[in-house]
N, C-alpha and C positions, 0 to 999 in steps of 0.2 A: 290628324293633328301633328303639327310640326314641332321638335324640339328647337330650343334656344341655341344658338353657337353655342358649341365646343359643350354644353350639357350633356352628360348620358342620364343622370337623372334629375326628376322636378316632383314639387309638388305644389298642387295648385289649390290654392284655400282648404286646406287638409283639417278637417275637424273629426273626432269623435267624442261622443257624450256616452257616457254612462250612468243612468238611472236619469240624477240631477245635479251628478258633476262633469264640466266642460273637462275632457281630458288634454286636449288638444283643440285648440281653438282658431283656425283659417291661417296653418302654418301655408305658409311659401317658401320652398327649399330649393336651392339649388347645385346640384353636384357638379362641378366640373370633371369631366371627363380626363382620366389619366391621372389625378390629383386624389393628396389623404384628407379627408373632410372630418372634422370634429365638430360632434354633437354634443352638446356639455349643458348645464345648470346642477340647480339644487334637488336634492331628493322630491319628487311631485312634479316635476316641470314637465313632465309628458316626454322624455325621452325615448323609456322602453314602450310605449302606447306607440310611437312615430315607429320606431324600428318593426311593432308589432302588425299596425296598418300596412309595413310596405311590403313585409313577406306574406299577409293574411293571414294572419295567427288569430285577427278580427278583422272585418268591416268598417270601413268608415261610414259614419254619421252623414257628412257630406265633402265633397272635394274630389280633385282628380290626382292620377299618380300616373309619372308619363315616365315610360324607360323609354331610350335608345328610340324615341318617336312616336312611340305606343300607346295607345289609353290600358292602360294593365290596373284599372278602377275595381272592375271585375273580375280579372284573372282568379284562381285559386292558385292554394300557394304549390302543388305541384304544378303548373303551367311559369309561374314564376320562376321556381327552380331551374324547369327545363330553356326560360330564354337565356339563361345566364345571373341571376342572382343568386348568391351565396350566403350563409348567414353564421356566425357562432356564437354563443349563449354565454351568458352571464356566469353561467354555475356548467364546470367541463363534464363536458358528455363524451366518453370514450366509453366501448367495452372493454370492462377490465379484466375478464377473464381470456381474452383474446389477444394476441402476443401483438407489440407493436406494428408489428407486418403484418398483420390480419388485419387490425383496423384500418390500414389505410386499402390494403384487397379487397376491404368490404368498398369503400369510398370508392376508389376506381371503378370499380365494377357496376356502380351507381351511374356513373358517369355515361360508362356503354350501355345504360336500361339492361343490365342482364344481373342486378342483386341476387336471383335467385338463384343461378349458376355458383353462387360461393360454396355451395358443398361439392361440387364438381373435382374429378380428378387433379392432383397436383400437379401433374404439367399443364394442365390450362391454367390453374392460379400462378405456375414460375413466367405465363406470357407476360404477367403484370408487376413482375418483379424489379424490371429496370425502372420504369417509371416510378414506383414504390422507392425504392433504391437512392432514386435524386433527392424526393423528397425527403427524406430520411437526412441524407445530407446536408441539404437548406438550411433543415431546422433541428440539426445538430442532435440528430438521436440515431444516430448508425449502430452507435455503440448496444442501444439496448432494443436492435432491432427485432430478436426474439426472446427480446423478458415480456412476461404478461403486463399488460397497461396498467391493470391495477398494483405494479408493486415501484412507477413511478411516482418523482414527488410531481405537488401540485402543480410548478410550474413547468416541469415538464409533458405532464398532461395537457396543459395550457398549449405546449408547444404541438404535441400531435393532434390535438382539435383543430388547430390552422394547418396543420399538414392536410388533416383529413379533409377542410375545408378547398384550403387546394387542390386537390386529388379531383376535382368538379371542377375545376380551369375555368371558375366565375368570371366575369368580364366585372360585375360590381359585387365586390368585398364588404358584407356587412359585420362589423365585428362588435359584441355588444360587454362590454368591459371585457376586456383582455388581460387586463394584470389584475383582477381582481381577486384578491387569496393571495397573489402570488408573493413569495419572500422577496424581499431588499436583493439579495442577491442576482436573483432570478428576473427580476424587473428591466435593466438594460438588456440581455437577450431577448428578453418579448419583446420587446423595442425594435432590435434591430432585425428581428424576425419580421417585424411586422412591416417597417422597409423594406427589406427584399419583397414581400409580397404585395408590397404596392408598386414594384417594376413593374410596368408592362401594364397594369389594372388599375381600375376605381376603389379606392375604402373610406364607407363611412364607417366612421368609430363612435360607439358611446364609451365614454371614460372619462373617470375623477382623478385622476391621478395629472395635476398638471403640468408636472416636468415632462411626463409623459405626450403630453397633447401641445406642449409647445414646443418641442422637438422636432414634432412628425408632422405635423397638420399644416396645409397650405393656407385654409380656408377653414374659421371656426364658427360655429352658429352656437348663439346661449339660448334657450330655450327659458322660460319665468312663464308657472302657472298655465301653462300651454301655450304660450305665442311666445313668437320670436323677440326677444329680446334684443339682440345686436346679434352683426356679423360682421367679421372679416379677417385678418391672422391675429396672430397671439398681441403682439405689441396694440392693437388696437383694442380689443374686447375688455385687454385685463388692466387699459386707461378708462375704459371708460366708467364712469360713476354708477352708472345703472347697474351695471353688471359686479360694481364693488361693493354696493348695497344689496344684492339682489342673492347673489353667489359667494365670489370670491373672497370680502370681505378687506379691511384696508390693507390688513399684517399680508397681502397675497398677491399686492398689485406686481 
C-alpha cells in the first residue's frame, strides 16, 4: 500500500464504536510529513479515541492506518513504538522520585531496547549522559538536572515528558494536550519547546488552547462528533461557520 506525496501519516475511513456509540466515525486524516498538525473540536469529538486507535491503546472498529507506507491496522502498540511513533499524555507521566537525569536514562535506554540495564553500573548509565545533557538543554531543565521530578512544577514536568519523549528520536510526535495544567506563565515555553521539536520530525497535537494551535500548526483538522469537520490552517477553520457553531463559537473567530 502506497502513501500519498509528502504523507508520513493517513488514515483511511478510521472508525471505532463503542457499545452504541459511534466514537469516531470514517475519519480521513492526513499528516504531512515534516509539518505541526493540529487535531482540535469540542469535548466528545473523538479526539483522544483517534490519538488512542493510532498508538493501539484500542482497536479500531473499521478502517486502516498507514505510517511511512505501511498498513500498521494491526500493529500492537510495542511494534508501533519501535517503527518510530512517539506519543505523550494528557495528564504528565514522569517518575517523581527519580532525579530529572534518570528519567530521561530511563527513556534513552528505551530507545537501545536495553530498559532493564538501568540498574547497571554508573559508568554505563554516564555513556548516556551526553545525549541526556542536550536534551536537558532544549528544554531548559539543566538547571534541575538532579532535583527529583517530583519536586518540579507542573509545567516543567510537562517540559521533561517531551524531553523524555524525545529521548526515542520519534520520526512522528504525538502530543496529546501539552499545556494542559500548565500556568500562563509556562504556556509560551511549551510553545516554543514544542517548535524545536518539531525541527527535523512530524507532530500531531491534540489541544484546546487556541493561541496555542494557531501559532504552531501548519495544517488544523476540527473533528464534530467523530468526523471531520474542516481542515486546513488556522485563518481558515476559525472562518469557517461550521466550526463557529460547532467549537469555537463567534466571541473566538
Amino acid at each position: 500500500m502506497q502513501p500519498s506525496d509528502g504523507y508520513i501519516l493517513e488514515t483511511r475511513r478510521l472508525s471505532k464504536r463503542f457499545g452504541g456509540l459511534d466514537a469516531l466515525k470514517g475519519v480521513d486524516l492526513k499528516v504531512r510529513r515534516g509539518t505541526i498538525h493540529g487535531l482540535i473540536g469540542p469535548n466528545g469529538a473523538g479526539k483522544t479515541t483517534c490519538f488512542n486507535l493510532l498508538t493501539k491503546f484500542v482497536k479500531p472498529s473499521s478502517g486502516a492506518i498507514i505510517f511511512e507506507g505501511r498498513d500498521i491496522t494491526a500493529a500492537n502498540a510495542a511494534a508501533i513504538a519501535n517503527q518510530g511513533i512517539a506519543r505523550s499524555f494528557q495528564i504528565s507521566a514522569v517518575f517523581p522520585m527519580l532525579t530529572v537525569l534518570e528519567n530521561l536514562l530511563v527513556a534513552l535506554q528505551r530507545d537501545h531496547g536495553i530498559v532493564w540495564r538501568f540498574w547497571r553500573s554508573d559508568r554505563y548509565l554516564k555513556s548516556f549522559n551526553e545525549r541526556a545533557d542536550s536534551l536537558l538543554e532544549a528544554v531548559g531543565l539543566q538547571a534541575w538536572r538532579d532535583r527529583p521530578a517530583g519536586e518540579l512544577s507542573y509545567g516543567r514536568r510537562r517540559a521533561l515528558e517531551v524531553a523524555t519523549t524525545l529521548a526515542l528520536d520519534p520520526r512522528l510526535l504525538l502530543l496529546d494536550e501539552p499545556t494542559a495544567g500548565v500556568s500562563h506563565e509556562d504556556i509560551d515555553r511549551i510553545a516554543e519547546l514544542i517548535r524545536s521539536a518539531g525541527a527535523g520530525r512530524t507532530v500531531l497535537m491534540v489541544e484546546h488552547n487556541l493561541g496555542v494551535v494557531s501559532s504552531l500548526c501548519d495544517t488544523i483538522t476540527v473533528l464534530h462528533r467523530g468526523e471531520v469537520l474542516c481542515e486546513g490552517n488556522y485563518a481558515t477553520v476559525s472562518a469557517d461557520p461550521r466550526v463557529l457553531g460547532a467549537y469555537l463559537g463567534k466571541g473566538h473567530a
